[in-house]
Backbone of each chain as ProteinMPNN parsed JSONL, in Angstrom:
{"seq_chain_A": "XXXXXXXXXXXXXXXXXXXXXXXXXXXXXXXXXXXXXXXXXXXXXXXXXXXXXXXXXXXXXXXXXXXXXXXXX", "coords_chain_A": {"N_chain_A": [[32.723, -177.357, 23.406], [31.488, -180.337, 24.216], [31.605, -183.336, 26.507], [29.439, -185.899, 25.789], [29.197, -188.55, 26.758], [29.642, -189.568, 29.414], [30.483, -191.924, 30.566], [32.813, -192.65, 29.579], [36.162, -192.42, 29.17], [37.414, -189.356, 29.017], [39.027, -186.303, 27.396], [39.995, -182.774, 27.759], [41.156, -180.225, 25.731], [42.778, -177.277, 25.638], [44.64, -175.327, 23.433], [47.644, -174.164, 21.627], [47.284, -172.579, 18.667], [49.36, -172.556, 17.057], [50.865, -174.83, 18.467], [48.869, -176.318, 17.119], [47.959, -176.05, 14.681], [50.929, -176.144, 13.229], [53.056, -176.162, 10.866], [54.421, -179.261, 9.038], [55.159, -181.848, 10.26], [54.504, -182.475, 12.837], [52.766, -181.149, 13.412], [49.294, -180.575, 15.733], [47.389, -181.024, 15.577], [46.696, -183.176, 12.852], [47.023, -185.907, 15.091], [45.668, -187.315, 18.002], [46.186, -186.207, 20.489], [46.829, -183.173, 22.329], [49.103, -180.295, 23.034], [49.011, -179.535, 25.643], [47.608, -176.099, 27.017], [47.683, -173.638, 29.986], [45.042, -173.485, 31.66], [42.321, -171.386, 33.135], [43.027, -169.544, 30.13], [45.691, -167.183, 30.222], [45.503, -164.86, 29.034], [44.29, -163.57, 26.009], [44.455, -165.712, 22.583], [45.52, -166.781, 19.659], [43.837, -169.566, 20.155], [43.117, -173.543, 19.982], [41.247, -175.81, 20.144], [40.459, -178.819, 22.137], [38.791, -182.23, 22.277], [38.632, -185.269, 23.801], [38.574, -188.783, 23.973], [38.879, -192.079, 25.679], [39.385, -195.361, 24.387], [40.585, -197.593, 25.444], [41.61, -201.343, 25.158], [40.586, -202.45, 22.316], [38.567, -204.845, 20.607], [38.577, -207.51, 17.989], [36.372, -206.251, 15.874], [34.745, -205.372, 17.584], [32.776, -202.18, 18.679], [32.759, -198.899, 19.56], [30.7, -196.381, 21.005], [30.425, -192.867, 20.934], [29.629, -189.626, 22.641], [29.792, -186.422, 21.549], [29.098, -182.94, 22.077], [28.797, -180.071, 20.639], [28.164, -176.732, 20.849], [27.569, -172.916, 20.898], [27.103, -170.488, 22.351]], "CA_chain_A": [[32.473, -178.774, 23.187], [31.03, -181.178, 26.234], [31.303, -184.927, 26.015], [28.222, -186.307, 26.712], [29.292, -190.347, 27.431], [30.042, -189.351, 31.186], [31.051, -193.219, 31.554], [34.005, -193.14, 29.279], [37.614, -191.466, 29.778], [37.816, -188.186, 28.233], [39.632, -185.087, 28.03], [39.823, -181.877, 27.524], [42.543, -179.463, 25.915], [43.085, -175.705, 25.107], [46.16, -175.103, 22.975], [47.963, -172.633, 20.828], [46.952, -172.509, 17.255], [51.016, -172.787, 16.753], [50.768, -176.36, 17.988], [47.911, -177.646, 16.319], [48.295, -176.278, 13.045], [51.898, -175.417, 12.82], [53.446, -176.583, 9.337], [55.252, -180.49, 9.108], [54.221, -183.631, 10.714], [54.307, -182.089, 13.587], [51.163, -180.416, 14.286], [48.727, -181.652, 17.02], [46.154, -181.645, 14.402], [47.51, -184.739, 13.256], [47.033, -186.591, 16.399], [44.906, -187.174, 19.124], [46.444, -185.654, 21.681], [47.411, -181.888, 22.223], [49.736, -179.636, 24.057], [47.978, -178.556, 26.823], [47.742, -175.091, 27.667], [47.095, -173.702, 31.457], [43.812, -172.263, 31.666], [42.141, -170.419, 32.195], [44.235, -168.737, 29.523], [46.343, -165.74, 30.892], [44.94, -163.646, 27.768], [43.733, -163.992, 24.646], [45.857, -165.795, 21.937], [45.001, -167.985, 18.66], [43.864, -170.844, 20.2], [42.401, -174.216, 19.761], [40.646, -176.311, 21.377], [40.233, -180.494, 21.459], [37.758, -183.279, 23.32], [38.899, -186.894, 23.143], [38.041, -190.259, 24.309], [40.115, -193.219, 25.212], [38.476, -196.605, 24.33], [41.421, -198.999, 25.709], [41.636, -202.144, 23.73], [39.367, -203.065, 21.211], [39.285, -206.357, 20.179], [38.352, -207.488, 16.975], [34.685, -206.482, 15.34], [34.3, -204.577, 19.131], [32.993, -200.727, 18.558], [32.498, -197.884, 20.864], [29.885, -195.37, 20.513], [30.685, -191.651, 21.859], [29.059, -188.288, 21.896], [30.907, -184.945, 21.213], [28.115, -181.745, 21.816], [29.239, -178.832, 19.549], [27.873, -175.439, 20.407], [27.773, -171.849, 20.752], [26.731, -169.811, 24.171]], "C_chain_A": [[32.301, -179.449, 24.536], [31.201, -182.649, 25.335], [30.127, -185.271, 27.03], [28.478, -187.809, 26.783], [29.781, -190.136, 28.529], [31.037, -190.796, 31.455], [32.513, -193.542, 30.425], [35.205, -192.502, 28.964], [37.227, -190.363, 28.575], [38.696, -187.116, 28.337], [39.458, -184.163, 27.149], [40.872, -180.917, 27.612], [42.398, -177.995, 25.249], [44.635, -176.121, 24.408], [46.293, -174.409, 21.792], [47.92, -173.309, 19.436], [48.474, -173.03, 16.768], [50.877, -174.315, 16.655], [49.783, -177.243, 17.611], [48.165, -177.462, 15.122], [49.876, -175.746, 12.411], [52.822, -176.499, 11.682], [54.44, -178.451, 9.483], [54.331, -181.288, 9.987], [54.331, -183.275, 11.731], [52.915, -181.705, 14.401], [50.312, -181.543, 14.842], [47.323, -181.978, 16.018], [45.675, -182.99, 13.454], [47.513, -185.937, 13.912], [45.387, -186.382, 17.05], [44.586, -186.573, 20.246], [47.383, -184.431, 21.232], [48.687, -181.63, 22.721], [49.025, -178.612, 24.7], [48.814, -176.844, 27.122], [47.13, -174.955, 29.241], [46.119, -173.185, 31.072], [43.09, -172.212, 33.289], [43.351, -169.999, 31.4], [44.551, -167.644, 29.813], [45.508, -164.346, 30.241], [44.274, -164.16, 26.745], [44.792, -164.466, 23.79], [44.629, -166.22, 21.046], [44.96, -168.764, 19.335], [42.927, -171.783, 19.544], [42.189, -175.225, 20.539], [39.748, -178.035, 20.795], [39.286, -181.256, 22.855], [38.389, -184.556, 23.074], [38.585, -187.695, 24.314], [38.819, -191.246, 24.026], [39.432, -194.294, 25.309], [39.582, -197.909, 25.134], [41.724, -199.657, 24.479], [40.618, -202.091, 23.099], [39.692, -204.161, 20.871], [38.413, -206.757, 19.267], [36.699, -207.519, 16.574], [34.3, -205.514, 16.917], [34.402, -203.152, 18.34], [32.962, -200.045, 19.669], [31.642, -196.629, 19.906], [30.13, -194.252, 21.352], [30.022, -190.402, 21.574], [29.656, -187.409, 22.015], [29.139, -184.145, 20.975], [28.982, -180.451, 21.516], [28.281, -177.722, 19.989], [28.421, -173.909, 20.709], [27.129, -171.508, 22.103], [26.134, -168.273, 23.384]], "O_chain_A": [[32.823, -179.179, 25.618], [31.033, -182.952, 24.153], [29.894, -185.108, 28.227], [27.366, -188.316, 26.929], [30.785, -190.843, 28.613], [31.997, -190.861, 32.223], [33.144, -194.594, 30.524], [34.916, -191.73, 28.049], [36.821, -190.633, 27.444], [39.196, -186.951, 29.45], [38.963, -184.338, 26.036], [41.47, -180.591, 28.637], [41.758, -177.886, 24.203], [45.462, -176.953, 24.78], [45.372, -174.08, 21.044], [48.438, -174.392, 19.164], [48.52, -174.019, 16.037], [50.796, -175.005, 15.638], [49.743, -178.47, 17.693], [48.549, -178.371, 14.387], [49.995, -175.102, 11.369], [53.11, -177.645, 12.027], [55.248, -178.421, 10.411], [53.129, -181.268, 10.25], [54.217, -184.402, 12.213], [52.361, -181.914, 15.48], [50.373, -182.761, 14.676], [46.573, -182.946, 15.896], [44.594, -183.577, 13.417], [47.961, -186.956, 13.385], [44.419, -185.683, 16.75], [43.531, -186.376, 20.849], [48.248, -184.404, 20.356], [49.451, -182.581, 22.886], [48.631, -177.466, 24.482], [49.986, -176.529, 27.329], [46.357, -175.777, 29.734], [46.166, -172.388, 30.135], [43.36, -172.887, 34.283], [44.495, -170.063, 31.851], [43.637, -166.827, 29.702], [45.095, -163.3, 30.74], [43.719, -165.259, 26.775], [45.919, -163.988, 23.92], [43.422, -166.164, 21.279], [46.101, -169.172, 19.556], [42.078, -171.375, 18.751], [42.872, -175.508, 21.523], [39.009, -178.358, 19.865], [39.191, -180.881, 24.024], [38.652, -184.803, 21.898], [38.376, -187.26, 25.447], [39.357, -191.533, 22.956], [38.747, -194.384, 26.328], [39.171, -199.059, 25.291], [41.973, -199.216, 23.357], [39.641, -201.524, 23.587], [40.851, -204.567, 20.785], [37.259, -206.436, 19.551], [35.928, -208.444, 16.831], [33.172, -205.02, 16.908], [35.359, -202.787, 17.656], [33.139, -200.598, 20.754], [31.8, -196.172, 18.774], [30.085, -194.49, 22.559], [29.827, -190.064, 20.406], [30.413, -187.582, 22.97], [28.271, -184.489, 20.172], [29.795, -179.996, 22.321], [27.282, -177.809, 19.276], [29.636, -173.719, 20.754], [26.678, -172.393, 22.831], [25.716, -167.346, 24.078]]}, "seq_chain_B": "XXXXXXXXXXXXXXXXXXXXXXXXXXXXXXXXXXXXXXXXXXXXXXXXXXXXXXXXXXXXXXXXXXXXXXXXXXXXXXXXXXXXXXXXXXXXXXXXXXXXXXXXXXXXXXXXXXXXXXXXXXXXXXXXXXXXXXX", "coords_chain_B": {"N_chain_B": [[34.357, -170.258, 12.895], [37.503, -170.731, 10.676], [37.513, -171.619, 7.704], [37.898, -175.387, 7.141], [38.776, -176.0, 9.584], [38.596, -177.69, 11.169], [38.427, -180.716, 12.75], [38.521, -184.941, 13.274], [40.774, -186.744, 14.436], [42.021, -190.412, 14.561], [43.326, -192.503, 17.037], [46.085, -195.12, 18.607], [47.8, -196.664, 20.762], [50.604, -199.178, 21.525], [52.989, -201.207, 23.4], [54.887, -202.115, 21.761], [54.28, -200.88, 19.219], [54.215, -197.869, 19.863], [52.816, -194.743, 19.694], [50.155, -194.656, 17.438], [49.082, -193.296, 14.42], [45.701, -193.786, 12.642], [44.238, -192.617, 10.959], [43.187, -188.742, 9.993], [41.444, -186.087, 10.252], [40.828, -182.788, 9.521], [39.766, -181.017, 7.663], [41.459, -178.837, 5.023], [44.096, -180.281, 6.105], [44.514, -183.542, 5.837], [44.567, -187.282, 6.423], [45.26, -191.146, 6.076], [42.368, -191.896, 5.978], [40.054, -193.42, 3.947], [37.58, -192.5, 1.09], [34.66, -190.734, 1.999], [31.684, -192.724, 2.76], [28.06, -191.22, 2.357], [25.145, -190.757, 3.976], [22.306, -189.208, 3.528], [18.776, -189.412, 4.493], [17.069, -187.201, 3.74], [17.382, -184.842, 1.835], [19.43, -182.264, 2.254], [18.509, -182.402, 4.886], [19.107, -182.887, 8.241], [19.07, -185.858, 10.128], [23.03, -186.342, 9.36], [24.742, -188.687, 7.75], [28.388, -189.927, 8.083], [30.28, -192.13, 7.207], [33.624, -193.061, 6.85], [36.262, -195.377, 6.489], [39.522, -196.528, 7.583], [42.588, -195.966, 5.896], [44.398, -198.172, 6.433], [42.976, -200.277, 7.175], [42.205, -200.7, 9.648], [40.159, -199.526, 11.4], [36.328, -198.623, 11.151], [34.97, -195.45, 11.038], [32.093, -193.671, 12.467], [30.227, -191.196, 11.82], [27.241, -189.699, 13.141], [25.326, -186.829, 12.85], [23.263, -185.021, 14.355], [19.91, -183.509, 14.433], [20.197, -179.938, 14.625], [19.787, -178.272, 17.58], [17.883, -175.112, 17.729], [17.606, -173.727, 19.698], [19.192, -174.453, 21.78], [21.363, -173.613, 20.457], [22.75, -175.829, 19.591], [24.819, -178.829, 18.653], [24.431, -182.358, 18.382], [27.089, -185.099, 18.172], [27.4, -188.122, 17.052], [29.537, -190.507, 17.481], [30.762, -193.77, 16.26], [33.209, -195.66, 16.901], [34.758, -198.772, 15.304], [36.641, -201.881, 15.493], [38.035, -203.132, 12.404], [39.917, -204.816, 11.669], [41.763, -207.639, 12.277], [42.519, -208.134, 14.672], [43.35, -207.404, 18.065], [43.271, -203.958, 19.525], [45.306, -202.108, 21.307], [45.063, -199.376, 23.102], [43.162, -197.418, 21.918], [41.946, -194.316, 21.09], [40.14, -191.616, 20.367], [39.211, -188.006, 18.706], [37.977, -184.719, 19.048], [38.762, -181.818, 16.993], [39.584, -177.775, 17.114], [40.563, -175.0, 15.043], [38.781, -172.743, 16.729], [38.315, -169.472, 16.186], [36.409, -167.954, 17.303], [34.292, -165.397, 17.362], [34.886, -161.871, 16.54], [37.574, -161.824, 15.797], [40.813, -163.724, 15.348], [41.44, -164.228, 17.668], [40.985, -165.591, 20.888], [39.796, -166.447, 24.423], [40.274, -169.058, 26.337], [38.975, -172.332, 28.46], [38.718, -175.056, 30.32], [37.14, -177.899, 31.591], [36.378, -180.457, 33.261], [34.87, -181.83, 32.067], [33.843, -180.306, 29.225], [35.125, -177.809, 27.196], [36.148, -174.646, 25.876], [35.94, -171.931, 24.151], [36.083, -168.35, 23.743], [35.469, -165.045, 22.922], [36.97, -162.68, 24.865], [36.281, -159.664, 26.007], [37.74, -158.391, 27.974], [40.04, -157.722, 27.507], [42.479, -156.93, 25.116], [43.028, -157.349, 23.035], [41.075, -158.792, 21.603], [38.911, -157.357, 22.539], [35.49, -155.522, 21.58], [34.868, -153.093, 18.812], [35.634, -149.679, 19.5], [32.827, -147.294, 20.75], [32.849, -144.197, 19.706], [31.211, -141.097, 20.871]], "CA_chain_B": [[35.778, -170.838, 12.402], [37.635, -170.68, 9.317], [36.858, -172.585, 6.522], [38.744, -176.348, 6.791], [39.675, -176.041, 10.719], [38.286, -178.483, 12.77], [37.972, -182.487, 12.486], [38.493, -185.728, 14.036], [41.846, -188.634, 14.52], [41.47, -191.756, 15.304], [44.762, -192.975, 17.157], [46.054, -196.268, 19.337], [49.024, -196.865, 21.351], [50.802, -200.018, 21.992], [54.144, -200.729, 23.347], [55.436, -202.814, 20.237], [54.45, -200.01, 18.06], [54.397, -197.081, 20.471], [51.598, -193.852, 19.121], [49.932, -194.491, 15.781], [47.535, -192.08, 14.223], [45.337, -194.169, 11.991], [43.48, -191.603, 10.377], [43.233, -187.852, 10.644], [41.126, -185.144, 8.73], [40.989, -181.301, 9.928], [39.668, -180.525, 6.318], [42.918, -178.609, 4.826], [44.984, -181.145, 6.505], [44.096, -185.064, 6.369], [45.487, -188.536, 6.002], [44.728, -192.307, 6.749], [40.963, -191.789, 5.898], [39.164, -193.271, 2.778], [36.579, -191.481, 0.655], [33.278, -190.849, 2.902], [30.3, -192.772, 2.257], [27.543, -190.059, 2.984], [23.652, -190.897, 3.898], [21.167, -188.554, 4.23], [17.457, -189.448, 4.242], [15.732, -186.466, 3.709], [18.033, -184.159, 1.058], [19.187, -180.963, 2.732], [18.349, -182.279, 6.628], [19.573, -183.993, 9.527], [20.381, -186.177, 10.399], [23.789, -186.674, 8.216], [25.758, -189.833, 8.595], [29.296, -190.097, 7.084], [31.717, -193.147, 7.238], [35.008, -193.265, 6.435], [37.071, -196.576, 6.991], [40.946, -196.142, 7.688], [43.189, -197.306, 4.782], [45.497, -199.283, 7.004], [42.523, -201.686, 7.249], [41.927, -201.33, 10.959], [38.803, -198.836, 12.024], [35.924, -197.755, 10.418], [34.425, -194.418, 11.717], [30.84, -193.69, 11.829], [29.19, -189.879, 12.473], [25.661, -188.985, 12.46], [25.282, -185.278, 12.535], [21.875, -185.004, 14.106], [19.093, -182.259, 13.99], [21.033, -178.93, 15.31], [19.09, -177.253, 18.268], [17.959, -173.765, 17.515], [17.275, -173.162, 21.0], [20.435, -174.404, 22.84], [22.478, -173.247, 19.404], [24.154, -176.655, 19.573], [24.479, -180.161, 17.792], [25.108, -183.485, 18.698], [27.931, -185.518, 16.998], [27.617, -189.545, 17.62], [30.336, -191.431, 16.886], [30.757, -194.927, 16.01], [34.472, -196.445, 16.261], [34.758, -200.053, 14.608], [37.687, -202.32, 14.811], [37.55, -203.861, 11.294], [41.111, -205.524, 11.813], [41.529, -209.088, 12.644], [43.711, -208.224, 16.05], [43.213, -206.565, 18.899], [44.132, -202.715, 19.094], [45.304, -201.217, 22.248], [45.105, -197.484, 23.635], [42.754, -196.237, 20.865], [41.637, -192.749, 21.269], [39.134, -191.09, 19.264], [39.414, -186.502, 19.202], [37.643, -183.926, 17.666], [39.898, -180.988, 17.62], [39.626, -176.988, 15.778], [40.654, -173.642, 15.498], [37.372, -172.302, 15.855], [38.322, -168.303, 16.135], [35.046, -167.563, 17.777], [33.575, -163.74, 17.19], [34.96, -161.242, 15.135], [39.017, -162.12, 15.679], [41.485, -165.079, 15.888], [42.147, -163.919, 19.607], [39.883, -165.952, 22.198], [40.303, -167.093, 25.529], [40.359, -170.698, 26.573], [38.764, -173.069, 29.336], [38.332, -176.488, 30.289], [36.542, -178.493, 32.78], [36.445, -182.125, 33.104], [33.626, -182.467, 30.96], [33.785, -179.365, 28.536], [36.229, -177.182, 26.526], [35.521, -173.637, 25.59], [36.647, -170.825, 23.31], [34.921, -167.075, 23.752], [35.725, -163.444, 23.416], [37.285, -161.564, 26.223], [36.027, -158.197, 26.221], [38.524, -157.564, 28.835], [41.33, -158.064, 26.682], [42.624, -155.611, 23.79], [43.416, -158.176, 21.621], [39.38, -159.695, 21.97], [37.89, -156.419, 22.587], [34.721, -155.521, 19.94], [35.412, -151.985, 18.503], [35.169, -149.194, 20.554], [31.756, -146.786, 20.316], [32.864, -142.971, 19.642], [30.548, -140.175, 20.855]], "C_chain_B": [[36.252, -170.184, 11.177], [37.6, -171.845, 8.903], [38.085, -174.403, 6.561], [39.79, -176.572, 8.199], [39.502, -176.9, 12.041], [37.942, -179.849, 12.075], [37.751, -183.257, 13.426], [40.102, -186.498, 14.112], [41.575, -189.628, 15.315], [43.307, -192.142, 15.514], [44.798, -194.469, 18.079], [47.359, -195.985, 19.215], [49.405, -198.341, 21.808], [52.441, -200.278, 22.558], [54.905, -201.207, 22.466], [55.474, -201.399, 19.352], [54.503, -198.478, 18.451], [53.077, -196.243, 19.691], [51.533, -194.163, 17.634], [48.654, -193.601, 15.107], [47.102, -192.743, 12.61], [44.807, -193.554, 11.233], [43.195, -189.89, 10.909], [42.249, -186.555, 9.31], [40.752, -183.703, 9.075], [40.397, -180.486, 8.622], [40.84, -179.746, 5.248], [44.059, -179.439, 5.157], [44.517, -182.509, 7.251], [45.116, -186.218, 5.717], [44.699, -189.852, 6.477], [43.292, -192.324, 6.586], [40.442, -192.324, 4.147], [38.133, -192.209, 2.713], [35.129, -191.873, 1.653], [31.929, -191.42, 2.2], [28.586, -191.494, 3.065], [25.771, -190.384, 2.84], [22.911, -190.038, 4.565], [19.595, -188.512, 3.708], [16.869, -188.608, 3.892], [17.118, -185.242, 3.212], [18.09, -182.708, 1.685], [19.029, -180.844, 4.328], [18.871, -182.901, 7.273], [18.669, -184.761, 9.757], [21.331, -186.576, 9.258], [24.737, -187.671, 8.881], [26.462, -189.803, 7.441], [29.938, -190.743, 8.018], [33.068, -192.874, 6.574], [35.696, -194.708, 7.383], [39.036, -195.615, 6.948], [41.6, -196.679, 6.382], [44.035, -198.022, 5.594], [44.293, -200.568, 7.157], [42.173, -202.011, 8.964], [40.366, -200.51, 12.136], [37.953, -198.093, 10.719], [35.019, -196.381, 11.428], [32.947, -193.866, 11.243], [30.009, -192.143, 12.395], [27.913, -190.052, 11.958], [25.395, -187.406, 13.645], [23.739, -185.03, 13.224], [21.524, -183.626, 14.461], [19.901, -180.917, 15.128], [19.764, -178.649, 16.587], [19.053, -176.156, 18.105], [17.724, -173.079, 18.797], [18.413, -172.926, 22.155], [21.397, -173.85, 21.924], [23.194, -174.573, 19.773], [23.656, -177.767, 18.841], [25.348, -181.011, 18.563], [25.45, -184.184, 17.681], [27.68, -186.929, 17.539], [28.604, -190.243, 16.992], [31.123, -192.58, 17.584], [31.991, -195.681, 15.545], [34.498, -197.843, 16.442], [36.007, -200.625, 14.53], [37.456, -203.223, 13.967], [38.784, -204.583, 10.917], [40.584, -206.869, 12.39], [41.961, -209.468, 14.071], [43.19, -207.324, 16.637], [43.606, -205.313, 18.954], [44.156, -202.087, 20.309], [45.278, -199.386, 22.308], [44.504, -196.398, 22.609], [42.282, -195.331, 21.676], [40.906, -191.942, 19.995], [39.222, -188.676, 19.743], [38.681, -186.246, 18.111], [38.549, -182.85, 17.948], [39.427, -179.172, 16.186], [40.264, -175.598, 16.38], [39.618, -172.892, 15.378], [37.368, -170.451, 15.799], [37.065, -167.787, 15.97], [34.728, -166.139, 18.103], [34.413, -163.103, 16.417], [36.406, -161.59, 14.553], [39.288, -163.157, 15.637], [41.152, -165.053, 17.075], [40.723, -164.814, 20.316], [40.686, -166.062, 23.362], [39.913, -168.783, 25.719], [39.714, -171.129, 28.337], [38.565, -173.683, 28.964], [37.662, -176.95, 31.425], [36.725, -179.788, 32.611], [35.799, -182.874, 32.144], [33.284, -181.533, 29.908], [35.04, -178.517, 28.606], [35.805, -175.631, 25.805], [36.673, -172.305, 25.215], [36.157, -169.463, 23.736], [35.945, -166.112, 23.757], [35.85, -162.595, 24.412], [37.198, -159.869, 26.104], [37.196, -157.622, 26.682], [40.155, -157.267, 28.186], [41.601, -156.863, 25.583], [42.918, -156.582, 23.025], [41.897, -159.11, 21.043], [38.463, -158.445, 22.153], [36.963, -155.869, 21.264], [35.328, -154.215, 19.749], [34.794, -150.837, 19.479], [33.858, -148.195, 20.246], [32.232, -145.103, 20.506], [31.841, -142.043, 19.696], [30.963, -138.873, 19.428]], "O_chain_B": [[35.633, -169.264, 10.643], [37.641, -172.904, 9.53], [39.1, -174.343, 5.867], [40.938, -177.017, 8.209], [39.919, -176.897, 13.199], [37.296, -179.981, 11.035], [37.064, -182.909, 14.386], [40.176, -186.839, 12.932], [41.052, -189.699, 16.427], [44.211, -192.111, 14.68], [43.713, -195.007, 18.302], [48.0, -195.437, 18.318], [48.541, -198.859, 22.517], [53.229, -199.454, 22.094], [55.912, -200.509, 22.35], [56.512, -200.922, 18.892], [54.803, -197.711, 17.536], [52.288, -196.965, 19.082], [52.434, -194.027, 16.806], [47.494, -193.451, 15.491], [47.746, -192.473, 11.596], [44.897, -194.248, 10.221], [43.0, -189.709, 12.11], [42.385, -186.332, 8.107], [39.743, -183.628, 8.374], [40.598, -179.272, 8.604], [41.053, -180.593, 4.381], [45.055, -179.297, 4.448], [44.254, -182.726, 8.434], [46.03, -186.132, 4.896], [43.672, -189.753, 7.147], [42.889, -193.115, 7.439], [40.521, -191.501, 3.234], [37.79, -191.384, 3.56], [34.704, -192.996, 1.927], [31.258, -190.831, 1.353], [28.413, -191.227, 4.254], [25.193, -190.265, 1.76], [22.775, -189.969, 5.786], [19.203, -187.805, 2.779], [15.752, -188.99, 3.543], [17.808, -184.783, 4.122], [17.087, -181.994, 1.701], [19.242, -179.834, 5.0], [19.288, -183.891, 6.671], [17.485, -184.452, 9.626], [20.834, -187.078, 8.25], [25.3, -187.641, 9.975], [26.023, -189.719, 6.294], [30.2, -190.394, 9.17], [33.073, -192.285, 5.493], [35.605, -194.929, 8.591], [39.458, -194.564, 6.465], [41.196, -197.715, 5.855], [44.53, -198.837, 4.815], [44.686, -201.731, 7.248], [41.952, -203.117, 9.459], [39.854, -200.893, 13.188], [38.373, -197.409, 9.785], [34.521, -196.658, 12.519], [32.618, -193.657, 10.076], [29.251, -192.168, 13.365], [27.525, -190.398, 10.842], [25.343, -187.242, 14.864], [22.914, -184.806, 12.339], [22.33, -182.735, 14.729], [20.075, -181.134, 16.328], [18.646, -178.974, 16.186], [20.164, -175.648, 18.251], [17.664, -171.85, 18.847], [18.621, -172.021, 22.962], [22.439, -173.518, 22.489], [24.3, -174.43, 20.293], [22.5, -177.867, 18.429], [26.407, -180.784, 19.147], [24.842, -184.247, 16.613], [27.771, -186.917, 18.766], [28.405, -190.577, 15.823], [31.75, -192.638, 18.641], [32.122, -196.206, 14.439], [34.298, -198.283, 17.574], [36.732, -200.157, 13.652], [36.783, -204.189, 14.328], [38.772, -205.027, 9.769], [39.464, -207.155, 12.813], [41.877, -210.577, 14.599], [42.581, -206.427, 16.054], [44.634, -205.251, 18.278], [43.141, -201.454, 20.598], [45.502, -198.517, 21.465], [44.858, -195.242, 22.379], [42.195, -195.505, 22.892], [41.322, -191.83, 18.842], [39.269, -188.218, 20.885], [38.535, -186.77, 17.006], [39.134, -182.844, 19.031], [39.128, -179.255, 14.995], [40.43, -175.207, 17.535], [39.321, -172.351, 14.313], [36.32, -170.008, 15.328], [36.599, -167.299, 14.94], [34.962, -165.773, 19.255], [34.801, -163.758, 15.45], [36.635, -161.676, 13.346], [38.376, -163.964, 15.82], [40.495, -165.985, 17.538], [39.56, -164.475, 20.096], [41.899, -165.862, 23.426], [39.171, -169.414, 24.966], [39.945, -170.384, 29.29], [38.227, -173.776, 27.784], [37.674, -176.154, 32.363], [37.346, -180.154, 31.613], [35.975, -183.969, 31.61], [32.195, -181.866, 29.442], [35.809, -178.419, 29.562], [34.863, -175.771, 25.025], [37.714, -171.91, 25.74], [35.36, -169.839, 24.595], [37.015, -166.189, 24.36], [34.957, -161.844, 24.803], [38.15, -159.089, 26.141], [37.728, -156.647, 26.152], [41.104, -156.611, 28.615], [40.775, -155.974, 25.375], [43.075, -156.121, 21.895], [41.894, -159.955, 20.148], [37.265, -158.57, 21.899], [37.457, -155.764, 20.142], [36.33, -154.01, 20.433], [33.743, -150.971, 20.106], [33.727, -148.282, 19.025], [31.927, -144.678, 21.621], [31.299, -141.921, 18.598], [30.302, -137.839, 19.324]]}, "name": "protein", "num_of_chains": 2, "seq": "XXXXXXXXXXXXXXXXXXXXXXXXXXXXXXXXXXXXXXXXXXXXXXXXXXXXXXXXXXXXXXXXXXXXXXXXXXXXXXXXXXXXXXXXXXXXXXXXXXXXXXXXXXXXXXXXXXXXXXXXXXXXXXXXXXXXXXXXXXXXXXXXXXXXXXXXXXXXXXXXXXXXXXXXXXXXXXXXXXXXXXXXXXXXXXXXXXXXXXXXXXXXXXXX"}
């Protein structure tokens, strides 16, 4: 995944399948925000993997438009 | 992927109310999201646009899905967050997020960059390696 709006905050997270989809209200799946893993990753595991975008405030009737590119290599 | 493993949340932080996750939908596991209105001009093609509003009453969310590339193998996602509240909403945050268990296993490896996030098959690995070729 790439974010293509260069001009507005993003990030970028690896993390273990455990904490995104792991059972209760817990999981990062849930949310916005992950638990970062280091990467490169040491090895191979289950992981998963997130893009996000922080808009600030918004203030009422105000949108934000963002792009998320999805592919394959 | 597997089937029901990757989505979007829409969240905001303030310090009154501290993290709130207005909506969330991973397919197998969602919340905070009305039913999707779904328009697609031309039955069967891209581009596909689906809304969903929040039920709390405070964002509506707007994708359009457009025409895949068969060349780069990729697609662009646009999306369109709306505050449809009457108040201001600090520290939103918009994610897409999945387990996409990319080639034949769960097992991948992981990177990131500043501007990209990436899954793939480590050969080098035994837990990622394809099968081996017996003479």
């Amino acid at each position: 995944m790439t974010a293509l709006s260069f001009g507005t905050p993003h990030l970028m997270d690896v993390e273990t399948r455990f904490d995104w989809a792991e059972e209760g209200t817990l999981s990062t799946r849930r949310a916005c925000y992950g638990v970062s893993e280091e990467t490169p990753t040491p090895d191979s595991g289950n992981y998963a993997m997130r893009m996000g975008y922080g808009f600030d405030s918004m203030s009422p009737g105000a949108s934000k438009t963002v792009k998320f590119n999805i592919g394959r290599m | 992927m597997s089937a029901g493993r990757e989505g979007y949340a829409v969240c905001s932080f303030s310090s009154a109310g501290g993290d709130v996750v207005h909506g969330h939908d991973t397919g197998d596991v969602a919340a905070g999201f009305g039913p999707a209105t779904i328009v697609q001009p031309n039955p069967g093609a891209f581009p596909l646009t689906v809304t969903r509003n929040t039920t709390d009453g405070k964002f509506r969310l707007k994708q359009v899905w457009n025409q895949p590339d068969a060349v780069e193998k990729d697609i662009t996602v646009t999306m369109t967050l709306k505050n449809t509240s009457n108040a201001t909403i600090g520290g939103v945050a918009l994610s897409r997020s999945g387990d996409y268990d990319v080639g034949t296993s769960g097992a991948d490896a992981g990177l990131r960059t500043g501007d990209t996030v990436m899954l793939w098959d480590d050969v080098n690995s035994s837990a990622d390696s394809p099968r081996s070729v017996r003479g």
